[in-house]
N, C-alpha and C positions, 0 to 999 in steps of 0.2 A: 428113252433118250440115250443116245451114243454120245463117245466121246469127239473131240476136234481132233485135225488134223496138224494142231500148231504143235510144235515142239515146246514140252514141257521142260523146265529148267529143274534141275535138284532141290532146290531152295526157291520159295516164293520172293521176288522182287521186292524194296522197301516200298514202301508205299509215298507215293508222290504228294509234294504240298507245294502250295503255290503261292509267290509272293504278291503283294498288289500291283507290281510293275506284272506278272504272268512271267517270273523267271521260275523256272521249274527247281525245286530245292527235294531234299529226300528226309525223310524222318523213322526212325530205327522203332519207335513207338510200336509195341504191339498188342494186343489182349489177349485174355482167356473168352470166351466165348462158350455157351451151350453147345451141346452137336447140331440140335435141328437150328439155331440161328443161323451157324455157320454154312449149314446145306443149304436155306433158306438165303442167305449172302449171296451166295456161287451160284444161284439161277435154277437152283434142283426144282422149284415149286411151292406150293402156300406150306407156311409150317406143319398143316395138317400131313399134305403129301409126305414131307419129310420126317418127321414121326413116323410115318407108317413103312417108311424105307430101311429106316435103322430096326423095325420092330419084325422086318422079313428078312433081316440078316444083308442086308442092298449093301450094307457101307462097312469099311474095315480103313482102319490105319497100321501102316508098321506090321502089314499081318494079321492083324487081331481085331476079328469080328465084333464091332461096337453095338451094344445091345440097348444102353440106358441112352435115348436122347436127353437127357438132362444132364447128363456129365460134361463138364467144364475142360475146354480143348484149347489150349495156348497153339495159336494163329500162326505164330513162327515158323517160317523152315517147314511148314504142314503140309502135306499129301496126303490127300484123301481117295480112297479107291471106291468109286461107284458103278455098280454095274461090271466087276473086272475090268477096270479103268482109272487110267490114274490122272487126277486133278490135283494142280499146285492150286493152296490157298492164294489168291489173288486179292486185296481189297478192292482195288479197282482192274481196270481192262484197259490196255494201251494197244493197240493195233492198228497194223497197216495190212489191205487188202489192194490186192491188183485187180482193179476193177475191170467186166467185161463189159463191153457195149450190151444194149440195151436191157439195162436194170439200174433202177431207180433208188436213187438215194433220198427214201422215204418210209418212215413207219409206218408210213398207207398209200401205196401206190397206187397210181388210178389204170396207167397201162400197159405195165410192164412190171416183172417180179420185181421186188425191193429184192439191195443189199445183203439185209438180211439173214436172207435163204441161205445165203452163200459161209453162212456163222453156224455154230451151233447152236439149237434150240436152246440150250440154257444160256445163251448171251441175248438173244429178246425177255426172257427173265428178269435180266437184269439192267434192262432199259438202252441198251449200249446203241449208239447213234452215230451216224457222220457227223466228221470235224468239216463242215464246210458240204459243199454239194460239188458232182460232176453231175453236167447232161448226162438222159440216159444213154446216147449214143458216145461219150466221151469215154476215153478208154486210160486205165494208169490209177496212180498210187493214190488212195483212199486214206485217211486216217479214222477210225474211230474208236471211242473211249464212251464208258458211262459217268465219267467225274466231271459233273457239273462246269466247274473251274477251268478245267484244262482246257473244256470244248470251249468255253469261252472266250477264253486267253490265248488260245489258237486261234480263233474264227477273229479274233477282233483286227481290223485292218491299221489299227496305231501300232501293232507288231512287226509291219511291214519285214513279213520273211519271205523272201521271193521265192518263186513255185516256176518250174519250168515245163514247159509245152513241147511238144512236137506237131507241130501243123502240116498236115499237107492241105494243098492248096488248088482251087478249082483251076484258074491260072497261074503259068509259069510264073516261078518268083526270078524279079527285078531288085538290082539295084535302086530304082525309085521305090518300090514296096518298100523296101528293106529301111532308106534314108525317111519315109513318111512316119513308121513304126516308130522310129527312135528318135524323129521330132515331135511327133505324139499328135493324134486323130483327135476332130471334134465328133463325142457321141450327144447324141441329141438331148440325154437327161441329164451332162455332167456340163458343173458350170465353166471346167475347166479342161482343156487336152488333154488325152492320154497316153503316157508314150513306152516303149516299152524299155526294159533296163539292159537286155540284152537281145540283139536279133540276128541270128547268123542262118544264112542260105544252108542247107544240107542235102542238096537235090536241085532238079528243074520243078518239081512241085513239093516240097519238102522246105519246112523252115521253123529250128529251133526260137521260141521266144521265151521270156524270160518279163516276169510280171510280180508286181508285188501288193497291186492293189485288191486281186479279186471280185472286181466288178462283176456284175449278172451278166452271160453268156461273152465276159469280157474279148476273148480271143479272136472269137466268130466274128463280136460288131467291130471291131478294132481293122479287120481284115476284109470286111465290108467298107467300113468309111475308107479303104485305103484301094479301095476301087478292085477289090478282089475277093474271095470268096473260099471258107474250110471245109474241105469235102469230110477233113477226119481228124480227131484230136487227142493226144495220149498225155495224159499229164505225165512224166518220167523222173522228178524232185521235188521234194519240199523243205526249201532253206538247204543244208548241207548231207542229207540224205534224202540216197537217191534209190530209185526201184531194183535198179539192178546190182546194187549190193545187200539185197535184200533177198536176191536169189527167187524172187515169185512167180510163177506163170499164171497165167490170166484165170483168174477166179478163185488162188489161193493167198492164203493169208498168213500173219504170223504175228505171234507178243513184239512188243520194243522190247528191248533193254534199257535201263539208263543212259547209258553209254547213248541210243539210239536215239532217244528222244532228246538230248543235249543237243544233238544235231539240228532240232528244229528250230531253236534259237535263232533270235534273228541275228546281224554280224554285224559286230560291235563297230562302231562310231557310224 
């Protein structure tokens, strides 16, 4: 196993807690930890594997070749070098990935690579999954985390954090597209209209939208009921962070920060 391509920080990030509203709070709380749990945490493989990492000299901290997996390791501030490779102790995984068209935001994809691939093998490990789904052909900013909580508190649509789109469009966009959008389309399973929160033209087939419900292939049928049609779709925000202050090219990814994930909050009142 290799290391990722994310930029590791000096210091591991606090680790995130979540309140019952899903407002994201921090907690300085750390442990001591065995070595093979903590390799076994970070995605290295079954404890057996990692035992036998630390016992072929695999793993060093600070320089110093770690020999006894049973030695007791405070989680803090921890950088672990596996394989000459440096891993920040992480308890959980906050990421954002620039997703490429056709790859499947799926732990089992039926016909096209999952996600995934695009991680490092020790983040299937450690169960990490999308916050939400893009088509496979939908192109733009992914989140995904392995903490239970966050995926949920994210994905839930009582959060109402709007997510912006770049649509281009099989026909030219119209001023009546534009006014049907933001008085809001009947889809056939919603008992009520959908409209969108922001719709600005960006092109003769090009059109930023601006959503916060998250419906199933929301964008497409919305642009269908409006007597038109998405040849191509790039999610570029979600809530107040956006892909291109994230610096990603298409199929590279990166940790949040606090700072980052603050951002996804939804906006107050």
């Amino acid at each position: 196993m290799r290391g990722d391509p994310g930029v590791a920080p000096a210091r591991a990030a606090p680790p995130l807690r979540l309140h019952a509203r899903g407002a994201i709070c921090y907690s300085l709380a750390m442990s001591k930890l065995s070595l093979d749990r903590i390799l076994q945490s970070q995605g290295f493989g079954t404890r057996k594997y990692c035992r036998a990492l630390i016992d072929d000299g695999e793993v060093s901290i600070a320089g110093v070749t770690q020999t006894n997996y049973r030695s007791t390791v405070d989680t803090e501030g921890l950088v672990l070098n596996v394989f000459d490779e440096d891993w920040v102790y992480r308890e959980h995984l906050y990421l954002a990935l620039n997703k490429p068209a056709n790859f499947e935001c799926s732990r089992k994809p039926s016909h096209h690579p999952g996600v995934l691939t695009l991680l490092p093998e020790q983040f299937t490990w450690r169960e990490v999954q999308p916050v939400g789904r893009l088509d496979h052909d939908t192109t733009g900013m992914l989140l995904m985390s392995d903490d239970g909580p966050f995926i949920h508190a994210q994905s839930s649509p009582k959060r109402h954090v709007p997510k912006v789109y770049q649509a281009t469009t099989q026909e030219p966009v119209t001023a009546e597209l534009v006014a049907k959008l933001l008085a809001g389309v009947q889809l056939h399973d919603e008992p009520a209209p959908l409209a969108a929160l922001v719709c600005v033209p960006r092109g003769e087939h090009q059109l930023e939208i601006v959503l916060e419900q998250g419906k199933y292939h929301q964008v497409k049928r919305m642009l269908a009921a409006a007597d038109n049609h998405c040849s191509a779709l790039h999610r570029s925000a979600i809530g107040g962070l956006t892909l291109e202050s994230l610096g990603l090219a298409e199929g590279e990814w990166c940790y949040l920060t606090p700072e980052q994930l603050a951002l996804l909050a939804p906006a107050a009142g």
